[in-house]
C-alpha positions in Angstrom: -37.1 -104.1 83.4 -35.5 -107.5 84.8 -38.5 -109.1 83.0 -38.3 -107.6 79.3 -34.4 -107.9 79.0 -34.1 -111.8 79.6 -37.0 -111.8 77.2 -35.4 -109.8 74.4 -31.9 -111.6 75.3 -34.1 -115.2 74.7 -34.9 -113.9 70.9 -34.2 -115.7 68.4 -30.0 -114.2 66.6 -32.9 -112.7 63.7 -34.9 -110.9 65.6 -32.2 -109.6 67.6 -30.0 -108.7 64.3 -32.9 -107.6 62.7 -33.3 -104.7 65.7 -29.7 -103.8 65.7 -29.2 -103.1 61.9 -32.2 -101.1 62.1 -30.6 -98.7 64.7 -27.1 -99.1 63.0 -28.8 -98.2 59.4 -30.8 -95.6 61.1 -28.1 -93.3 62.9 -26.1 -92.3 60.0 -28.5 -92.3 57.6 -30.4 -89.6 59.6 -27.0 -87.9 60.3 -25.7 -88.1 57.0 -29.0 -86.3 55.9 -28.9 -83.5 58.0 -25.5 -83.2 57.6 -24.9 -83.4 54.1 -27.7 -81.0 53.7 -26.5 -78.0 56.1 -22.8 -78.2 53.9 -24.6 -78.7 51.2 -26.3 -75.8 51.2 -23.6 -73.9 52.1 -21.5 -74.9 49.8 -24.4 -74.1 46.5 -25.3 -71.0 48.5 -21.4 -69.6 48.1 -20.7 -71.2 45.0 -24.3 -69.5 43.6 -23.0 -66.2 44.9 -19.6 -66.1 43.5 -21.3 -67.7 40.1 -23.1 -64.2 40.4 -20.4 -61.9 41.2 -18.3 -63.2 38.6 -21.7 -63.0 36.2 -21.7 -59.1 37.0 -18.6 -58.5 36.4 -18.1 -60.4 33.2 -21.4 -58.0 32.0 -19.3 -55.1 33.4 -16.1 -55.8 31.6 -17.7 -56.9 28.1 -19.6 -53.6 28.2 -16.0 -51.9 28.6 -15.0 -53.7 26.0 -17.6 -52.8 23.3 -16.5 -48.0 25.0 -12.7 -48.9 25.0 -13.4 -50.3 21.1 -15.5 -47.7 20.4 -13.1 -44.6 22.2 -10.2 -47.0 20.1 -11.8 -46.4 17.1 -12.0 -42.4 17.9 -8.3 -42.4 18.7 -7.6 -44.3 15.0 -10.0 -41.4 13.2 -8.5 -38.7 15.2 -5.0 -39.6 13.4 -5.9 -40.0 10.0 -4.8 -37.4 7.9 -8.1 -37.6 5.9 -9.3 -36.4 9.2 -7.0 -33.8 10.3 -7.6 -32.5 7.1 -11.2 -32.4 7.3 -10.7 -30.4 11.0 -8.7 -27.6 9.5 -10.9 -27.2 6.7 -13.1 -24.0 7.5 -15.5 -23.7 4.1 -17.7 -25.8 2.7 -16.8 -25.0 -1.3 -14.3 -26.2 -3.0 -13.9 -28.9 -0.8 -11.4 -31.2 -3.2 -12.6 -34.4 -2.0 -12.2 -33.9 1.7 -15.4 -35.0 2.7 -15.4 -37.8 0.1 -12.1 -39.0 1.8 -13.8 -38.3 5.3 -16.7 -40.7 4.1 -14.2 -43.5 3.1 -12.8 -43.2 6.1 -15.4 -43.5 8.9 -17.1 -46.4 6.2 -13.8 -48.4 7.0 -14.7 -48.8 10.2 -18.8 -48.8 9.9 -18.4 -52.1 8.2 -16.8 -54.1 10.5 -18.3 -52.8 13.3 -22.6 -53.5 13.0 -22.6 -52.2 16.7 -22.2 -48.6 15.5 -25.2 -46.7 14.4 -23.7 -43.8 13.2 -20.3 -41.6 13.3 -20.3 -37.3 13.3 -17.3 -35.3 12.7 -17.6 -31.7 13.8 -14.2 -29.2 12.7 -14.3 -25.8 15.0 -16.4 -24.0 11.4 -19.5 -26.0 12.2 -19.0 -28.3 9.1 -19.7 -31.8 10.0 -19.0 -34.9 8.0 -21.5 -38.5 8.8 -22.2 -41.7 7.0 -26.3 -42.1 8.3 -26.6 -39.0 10.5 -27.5 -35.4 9.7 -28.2 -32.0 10.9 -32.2 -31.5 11.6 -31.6 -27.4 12.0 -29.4 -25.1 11.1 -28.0 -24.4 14.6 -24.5 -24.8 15.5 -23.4 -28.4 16.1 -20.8 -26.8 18.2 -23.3 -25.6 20.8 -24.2 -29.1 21.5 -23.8 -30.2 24.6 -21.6 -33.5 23.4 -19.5 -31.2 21.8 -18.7 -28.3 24.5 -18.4 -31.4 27.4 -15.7 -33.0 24.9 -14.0 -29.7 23.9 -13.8 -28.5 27.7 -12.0 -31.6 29.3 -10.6 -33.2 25.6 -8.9 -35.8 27.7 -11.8 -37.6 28.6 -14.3 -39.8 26.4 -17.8 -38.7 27.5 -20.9 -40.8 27.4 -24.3 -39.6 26.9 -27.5 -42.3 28.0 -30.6 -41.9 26.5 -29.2 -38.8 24.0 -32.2 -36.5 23.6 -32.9 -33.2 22.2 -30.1 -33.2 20.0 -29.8 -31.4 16.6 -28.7 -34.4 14.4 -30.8 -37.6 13.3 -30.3 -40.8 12.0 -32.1 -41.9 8.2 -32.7 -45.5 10.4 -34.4 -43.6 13.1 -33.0 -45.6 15.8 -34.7 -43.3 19.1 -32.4 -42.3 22.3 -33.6 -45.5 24.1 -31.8 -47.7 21.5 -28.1 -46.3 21.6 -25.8 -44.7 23.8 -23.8 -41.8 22.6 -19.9 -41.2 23.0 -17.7 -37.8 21.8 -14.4 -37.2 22.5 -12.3 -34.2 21.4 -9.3 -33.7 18.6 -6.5 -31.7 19.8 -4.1 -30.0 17.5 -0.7 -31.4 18.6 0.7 -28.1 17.7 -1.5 -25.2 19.3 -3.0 -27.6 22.2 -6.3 -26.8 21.0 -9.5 -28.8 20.7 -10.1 -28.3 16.8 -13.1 -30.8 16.5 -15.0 -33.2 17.8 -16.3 -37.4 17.1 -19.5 -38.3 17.7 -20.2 -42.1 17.8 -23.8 -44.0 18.5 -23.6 -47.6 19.2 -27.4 -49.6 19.2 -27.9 -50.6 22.8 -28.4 -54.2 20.9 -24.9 -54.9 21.8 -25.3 -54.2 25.6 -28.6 -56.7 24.9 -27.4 -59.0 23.7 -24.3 -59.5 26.5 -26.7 -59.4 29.1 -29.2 -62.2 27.6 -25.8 -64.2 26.7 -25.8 -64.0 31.0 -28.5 -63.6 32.3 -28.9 -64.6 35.8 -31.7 -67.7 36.4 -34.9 -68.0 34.5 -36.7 -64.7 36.5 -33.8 -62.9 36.8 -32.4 -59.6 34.6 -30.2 -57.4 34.7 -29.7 -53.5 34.0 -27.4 -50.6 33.3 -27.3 -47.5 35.0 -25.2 -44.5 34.2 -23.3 -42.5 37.2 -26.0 -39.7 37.5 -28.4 -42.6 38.6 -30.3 -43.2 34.6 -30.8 -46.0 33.6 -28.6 -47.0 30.3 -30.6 -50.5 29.5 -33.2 -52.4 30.9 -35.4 -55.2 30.2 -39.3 -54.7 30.3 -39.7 -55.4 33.8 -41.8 -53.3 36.9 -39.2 -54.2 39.5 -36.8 -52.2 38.2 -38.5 -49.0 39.2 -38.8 -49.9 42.8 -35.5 -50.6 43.3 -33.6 -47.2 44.9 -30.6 -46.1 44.3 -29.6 -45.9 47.8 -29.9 -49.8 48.3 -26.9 -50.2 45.7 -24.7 -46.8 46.0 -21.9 -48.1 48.4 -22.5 -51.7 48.2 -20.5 -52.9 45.2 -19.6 -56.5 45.2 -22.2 -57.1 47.9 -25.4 -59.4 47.8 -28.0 -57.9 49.0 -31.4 -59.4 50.0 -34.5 -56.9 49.5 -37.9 -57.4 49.6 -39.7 -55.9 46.9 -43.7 -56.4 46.3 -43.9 -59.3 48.9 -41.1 -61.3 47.5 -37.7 -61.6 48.7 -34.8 -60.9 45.5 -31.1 -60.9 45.8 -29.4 -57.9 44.2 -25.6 -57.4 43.5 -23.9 -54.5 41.6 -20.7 -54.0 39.7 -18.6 -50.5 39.2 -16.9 -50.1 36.2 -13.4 -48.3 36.7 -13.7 -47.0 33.2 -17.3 -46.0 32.5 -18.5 -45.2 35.9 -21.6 -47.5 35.2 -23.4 -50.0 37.3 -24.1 -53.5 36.4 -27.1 -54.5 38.3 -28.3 -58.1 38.6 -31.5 -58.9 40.3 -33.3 -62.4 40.8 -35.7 -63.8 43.0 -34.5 -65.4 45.9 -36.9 -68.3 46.1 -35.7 -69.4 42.2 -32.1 -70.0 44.3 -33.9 -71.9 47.1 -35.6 -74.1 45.1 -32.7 -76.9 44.1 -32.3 -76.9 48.3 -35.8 -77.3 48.9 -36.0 -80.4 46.3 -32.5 -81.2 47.5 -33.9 -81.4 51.2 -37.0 -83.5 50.0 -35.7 -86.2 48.2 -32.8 -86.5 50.6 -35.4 -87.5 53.4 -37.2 -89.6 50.6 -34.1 -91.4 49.7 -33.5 -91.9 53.2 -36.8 -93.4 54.3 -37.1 -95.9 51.3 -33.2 -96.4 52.0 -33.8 -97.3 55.6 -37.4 -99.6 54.9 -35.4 -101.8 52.1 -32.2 -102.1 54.6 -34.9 -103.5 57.2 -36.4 -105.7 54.6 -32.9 -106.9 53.6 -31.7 -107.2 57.0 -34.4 -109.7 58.2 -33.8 -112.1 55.5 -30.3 -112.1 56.5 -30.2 -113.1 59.4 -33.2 -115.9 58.6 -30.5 -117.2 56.6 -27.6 -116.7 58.3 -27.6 -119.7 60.9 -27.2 -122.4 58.7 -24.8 -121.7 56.5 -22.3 -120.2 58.7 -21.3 -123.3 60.3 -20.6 -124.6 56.6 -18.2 -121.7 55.9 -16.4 -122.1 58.8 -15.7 -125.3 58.6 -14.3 -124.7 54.8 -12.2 -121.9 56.3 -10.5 -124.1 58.7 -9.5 -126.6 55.8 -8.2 -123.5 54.0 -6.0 -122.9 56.9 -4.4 -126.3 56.4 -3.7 -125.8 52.8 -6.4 -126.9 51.3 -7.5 -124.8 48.3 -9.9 -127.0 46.4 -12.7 -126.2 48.8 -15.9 -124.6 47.4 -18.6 -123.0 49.2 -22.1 -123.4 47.8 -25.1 -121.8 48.4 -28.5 -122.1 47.6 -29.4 -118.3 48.6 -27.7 -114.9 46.6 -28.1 -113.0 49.9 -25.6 -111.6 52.0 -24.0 -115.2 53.1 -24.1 -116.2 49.8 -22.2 -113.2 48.5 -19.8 -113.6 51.4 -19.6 -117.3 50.3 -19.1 -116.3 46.7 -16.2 -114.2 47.9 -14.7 -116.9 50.0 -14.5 -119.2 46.8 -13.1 -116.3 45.0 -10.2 -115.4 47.7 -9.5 -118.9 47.5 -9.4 -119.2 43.9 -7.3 -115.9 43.8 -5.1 -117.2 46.2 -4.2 -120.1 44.4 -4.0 -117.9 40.9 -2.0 -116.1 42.2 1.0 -118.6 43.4 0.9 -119.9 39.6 0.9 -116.2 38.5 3.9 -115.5 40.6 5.9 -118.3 38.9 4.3 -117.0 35.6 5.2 -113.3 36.0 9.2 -114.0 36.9 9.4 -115.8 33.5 7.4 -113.3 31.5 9.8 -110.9 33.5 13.1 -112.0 32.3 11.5 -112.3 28.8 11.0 -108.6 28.9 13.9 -107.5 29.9 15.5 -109.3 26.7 12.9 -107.9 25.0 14.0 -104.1 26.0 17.6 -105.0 25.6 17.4 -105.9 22.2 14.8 -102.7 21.3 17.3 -100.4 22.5 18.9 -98.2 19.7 22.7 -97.2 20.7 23.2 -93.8 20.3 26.3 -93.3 17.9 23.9 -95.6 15.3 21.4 -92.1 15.5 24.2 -90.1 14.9 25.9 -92.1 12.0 22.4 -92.3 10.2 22.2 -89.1 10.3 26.1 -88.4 9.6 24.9 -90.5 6.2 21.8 -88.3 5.1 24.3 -85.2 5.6 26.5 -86.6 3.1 23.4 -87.7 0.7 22.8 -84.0 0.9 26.1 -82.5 0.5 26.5 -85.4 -2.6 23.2 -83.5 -4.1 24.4 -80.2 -3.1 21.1 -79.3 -0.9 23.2 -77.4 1.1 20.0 -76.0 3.7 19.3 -79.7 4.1 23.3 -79.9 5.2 22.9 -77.1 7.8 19.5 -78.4 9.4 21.1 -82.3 9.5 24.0 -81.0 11.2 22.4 -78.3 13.8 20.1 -81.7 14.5 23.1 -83.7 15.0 24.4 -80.9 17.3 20.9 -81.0 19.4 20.5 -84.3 19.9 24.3 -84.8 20.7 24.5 -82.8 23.4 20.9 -83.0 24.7 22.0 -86.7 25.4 25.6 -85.7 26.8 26.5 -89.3 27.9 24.0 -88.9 30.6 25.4 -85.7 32.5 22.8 -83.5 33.5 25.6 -81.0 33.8 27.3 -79.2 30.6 29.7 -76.5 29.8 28.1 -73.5 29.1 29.8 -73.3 25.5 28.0 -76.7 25.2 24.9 -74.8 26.3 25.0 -72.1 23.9 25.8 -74.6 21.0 22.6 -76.2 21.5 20.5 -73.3 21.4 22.7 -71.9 18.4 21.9 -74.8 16.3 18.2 -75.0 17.6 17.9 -71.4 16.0 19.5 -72.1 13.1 16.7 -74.7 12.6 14.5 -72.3 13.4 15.5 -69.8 11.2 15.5 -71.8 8.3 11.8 -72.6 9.1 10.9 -68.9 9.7 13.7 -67.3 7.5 13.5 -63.2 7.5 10.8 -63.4 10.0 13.3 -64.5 12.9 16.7 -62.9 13.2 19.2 -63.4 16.5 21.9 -62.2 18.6 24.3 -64.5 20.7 26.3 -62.0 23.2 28.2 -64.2 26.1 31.4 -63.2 27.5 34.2 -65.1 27.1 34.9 -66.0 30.6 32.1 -67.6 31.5 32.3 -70.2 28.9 33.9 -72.7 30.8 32.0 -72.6 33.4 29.0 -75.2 33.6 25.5 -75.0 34.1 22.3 -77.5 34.0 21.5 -79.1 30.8 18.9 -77.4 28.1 18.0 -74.4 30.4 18.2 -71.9 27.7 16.7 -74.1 25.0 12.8 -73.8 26.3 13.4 -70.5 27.1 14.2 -69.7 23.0 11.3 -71.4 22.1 8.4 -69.9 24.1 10.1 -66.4 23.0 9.3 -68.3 19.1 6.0 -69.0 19.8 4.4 -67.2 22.3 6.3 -63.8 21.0 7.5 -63.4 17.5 5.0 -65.8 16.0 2.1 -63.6 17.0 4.1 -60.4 16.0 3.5 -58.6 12.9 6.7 -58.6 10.7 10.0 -59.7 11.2 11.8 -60.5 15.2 14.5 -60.5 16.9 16.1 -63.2 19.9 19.2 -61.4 22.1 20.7 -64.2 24.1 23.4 -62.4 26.9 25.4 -64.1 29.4 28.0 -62.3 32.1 28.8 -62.8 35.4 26.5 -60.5 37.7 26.2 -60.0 41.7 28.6 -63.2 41.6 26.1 -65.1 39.7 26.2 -66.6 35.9 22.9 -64.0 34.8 21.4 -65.1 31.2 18.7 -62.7 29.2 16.3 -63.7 26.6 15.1 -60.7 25.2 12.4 -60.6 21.9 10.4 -57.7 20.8 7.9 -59.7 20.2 3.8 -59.0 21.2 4.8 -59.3 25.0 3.0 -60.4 27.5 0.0 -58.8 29.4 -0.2 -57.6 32.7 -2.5 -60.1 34.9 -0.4 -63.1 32.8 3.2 -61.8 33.6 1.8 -61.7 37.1 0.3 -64.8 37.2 3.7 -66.4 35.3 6.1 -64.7 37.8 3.7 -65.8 41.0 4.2 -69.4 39.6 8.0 -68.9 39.6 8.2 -68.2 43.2 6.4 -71.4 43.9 3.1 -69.4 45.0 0.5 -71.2 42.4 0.7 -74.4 40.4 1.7 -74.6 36.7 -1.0 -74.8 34.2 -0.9 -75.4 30.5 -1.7 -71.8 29.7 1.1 -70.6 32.0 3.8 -73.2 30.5 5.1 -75.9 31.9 8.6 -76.0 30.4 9.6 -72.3 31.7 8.4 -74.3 35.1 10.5 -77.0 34.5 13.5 -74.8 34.0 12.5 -73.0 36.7 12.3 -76.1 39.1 15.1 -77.7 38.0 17.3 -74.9 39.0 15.6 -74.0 42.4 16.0 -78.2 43.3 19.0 -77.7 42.6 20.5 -74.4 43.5 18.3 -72.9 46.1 15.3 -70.6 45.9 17.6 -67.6 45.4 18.3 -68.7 41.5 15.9 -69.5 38.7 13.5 -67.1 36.2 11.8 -63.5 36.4 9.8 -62.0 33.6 9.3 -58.6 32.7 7.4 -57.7 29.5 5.6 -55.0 28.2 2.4 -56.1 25.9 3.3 -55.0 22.4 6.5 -54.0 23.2 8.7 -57.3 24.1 9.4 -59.8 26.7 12.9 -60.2 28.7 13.5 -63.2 31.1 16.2 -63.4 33.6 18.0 -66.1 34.5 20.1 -66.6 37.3 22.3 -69.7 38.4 25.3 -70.0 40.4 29.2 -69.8 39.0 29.7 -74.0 38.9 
């Protein structure tokens, strides 16, 4: 030991550089490697899974989507009068057009709707009315099993997999493996009682053609299976029929890993709240551990040719590395002393030469940078002449516009008059001098004259109400509060609606607070958004673009200001209307 360290101390600086970069290189680039493989396999494992949860229940949800459409369109027949007549007709003579009119009115909704296959109407005589359906025998249609499920519990809409043995047929011929049946009963409003019954087909296509949009890897499928354990839809495939039931009864939500005909497959399932069905993904496991496997591969392949070019690089480093250091010191020291004409040149690009290349640039930087100094103070003071003399005084806005305002009134386009001056109004007091505090009369102008704008864009479509009591007038409240407010009722309410709105703006003092409503009867807003919009009003998510970020603003503004204990609350009931609170201390 005495022996080999004076020998490997007597190196040459190469050698001995040469060693240590090769343990320095080595050490993290092993550690980085293992590392950043463990989290990075964690991290694609759970991102992979929740990619598949959220894949099952996306399947789930647009297959809801296609029964509540379907159950919606039921609930529109059930209430046409074409129909109700049709139900209380009990003879098939003399029929006076009913079951023309029942024709037109199930074709109005066959023709948007390709999904459906066919539609039956059944009255409580046995008369049925179809558009491509008919009866194969002359027994009842009221004996049918759809029909007595849906007249026994008329609430529900009932769903039939695989329909078989029934006594109706379709002229396409589509089988029982290519739809899925749903009936639902018609109550008379006035005796309570079930007086017919809807029949609807829709092709199992649909179902297809939402799982294909996501299906799960390249190996993977996914199928459909009703809650008396039939299956609804699946792909050609042998592993679904040695999959058991039990694996997936109470494990919704869950990944589980089953081994099925000596390969390993991940399975999760999906409960639908409103069908009862399962939405069962399956894929091979080994597909998923693939992109780690490669991952792991070329990670130690990067790593080895990483480490055996650093090696390479290394030794001709330090080979060069003795000679020209002295050089670059020696210009470092005239730097020092002021000097910043030196240049370093080297006949090499290697790691001296780059850190020589860097030296001349500091040092040309350097002295850029004291003319730059001298050059930015004058550019400086030329811009701030420059901003001073782009500035636009205010009252010159306000007499140009005073001017077109009298250009209209001179040529008597009196709506031109009104939307000059409500403009005048806006930008007057949106400016305020500056203040960031107003009179509330002040506030309620503002929004009074951005209305009136409004309503002479939207005319009989928008209509409002102003209702604020007197003594609260004088009071004063943050600038442009109510403004926003106005507008996202426009747009995000009576824009969408159908016909003509209305905007209530209320102010009173309540619980010793100044307390503001907005109130439209406009589309309103849906559950999970109003949640989501109140959660980031408390300060418990971050604004987005789809949430709004001037309601946020107003929000913020007030809780900066004020305290947490003032600010905005939504409540809103889709296709009813929207009402937002606001709250902000007497000032």
């Amino acid at each position: 030991m005495r022996k080999s360290t004076p020998i490997f101390l007597n190196k040459s600086i190469g050698s001995k550089l040469s060693f240590y970069f090769f343990l320095v290189i080595l050490i993290p680039i092993i550690t980085i490697s293992i590392l950043g493989n463990l989290l990075y396999k964690n991290s694609i494992t759970n991102q992979q899974d929740e990619n598949v949860k959220q894949m099952a229940r996306q399947i789930s949800d647009n297959i809801d989507f296609y029964i509540r459409d379907t159950e919606n369109i039921i609930n529109y027949l059930s209430l046409d009068p074409r129909i109700l007549r049709f139900l209380n007709y009990n003879t098939e003579g003399n029929s006076n057009g009913i079951h023309e009119d029942v024709s037109k009115a199930i074709y109005n909704f066959t023709t948007f709707h390709p999904e459906i296959s066919g539609i039956v109407i059944v009255n409580q005589n046995d008369i049925f009315e179809s558009d491509v359906m008919s009866r194969i025998s002359r027994d009842p249609l009221t004996n049918e099993k759809w029909y007595i499920q849906a007249a026994q519990n008329p609430s529900t809409m009932h769903l039939f997999s695989k329909p078989v043995g029934r006594n109706i047929n379709n002229i396409f011929q589509y089988s029982a493996d290519e739809v899925v049946s749903m009936s639902k009963a018609i109550i008379d409003k006035k005796t309570g009682k079930c007086i017919g019954v809807i029949l609807i087909d829709m092709k199992l296509d649909i179902i297809k053609s939402v799982i294909e949009y996501a299906k799960p890897a390249k190996t993977g499928f996914v199928y459909i299976v009703d809650t008396n354990g039939e299956i609804v839809y699946s792909p050609v495939n042998k592993i679904v029929y040695r999959i058991k039931d039990d694996w997936i009864k109470n494990s919704s939500g869950k990944i589980l890993i089953k081994r099925i005909k000596d390969e390993d497959y991940e399975i999760i399932h999906n409960n639908s709240d409103y069908t009862g069905w399962r939405t069962v993904e399956v894929f091979p496991q080994n597909e998923s551990l693939k992109v780690m496997n490669s991952l792991a591969y070329y990670s130690i392949l990067i790593a080895v040719i990483t480490l055996f070019i650093a090696e390479i690089l290394a030794i001709f480093f330090t080979r060069s590395i003795v000679k020209p250091i002295s050089k670059l010191k020696r210009l470092m020291k005239k730097t020092e002393e002021g000097n910043f004409d030196v240049v370093f040149n080297s006949k090499y690009n290697d790691e001296i030469g780059e850190l020589g290349s860097a030296f001349n640039n500091m040092v040309k930087e350097i002295k850029n940078l004291i003319n730059l100094v001298q050059i930015e103070g004058k550019k400086k003071r030329k811009a701030e002449i420059s901003i001073l003399h782009a500035q636009i005084k205010p009252h010159f806005i306000y007499n140009t516009l005073d001017t077109i305002q009298w250009m209209a009134q001179e040529h008597q386009a009196q709506d031109i008059v009104e939307v000059v001056y409500n403009l005048t109004n806006l930008l007057r007091i949106g400016l305020s001098g500056g203040a960031e505090i107003i009179k509330i009369s002040q506030e309620i102008k503002h929004v009074e004259s951005y209305l009136m704008i409004q309503k002479v864009r939207y005319e009989e479509k928008l209509t409002y109400e102003i209702n604020i009591k007197e003594e609260i007038l004088d009071f004063s409240v943050i600038k442009l509060i109510l403004q926003p407010l106005v507008e996202n009722a426009i747009y995000h309410g009576i824009k969408g609606k159908r016909g003509s709105g209305c905007i209530k703006i209320n102010g009173e003092i309540k619980n010793e607070k100044i307390y503001f409503t907005i109130e439209d009867n406009g589309i309103g807003i849906k559950e999970e958004k109003l949640l989501e919009i109140n959660e980031m009003l408390k300060g418990k998510t971050n604004p987005s673009s789809s949430v709004g970020y001037g309601i946020f603003n107003v929000n913020e503004k007030i809780r900066l200001t004020y305290g947490e204990e003032f600010g905005l609350e939504y409540h809103s009931i889709y296709g009813e209307g929207t009402i937002v609170e606001l709250w902000h201390p007497i000032v």
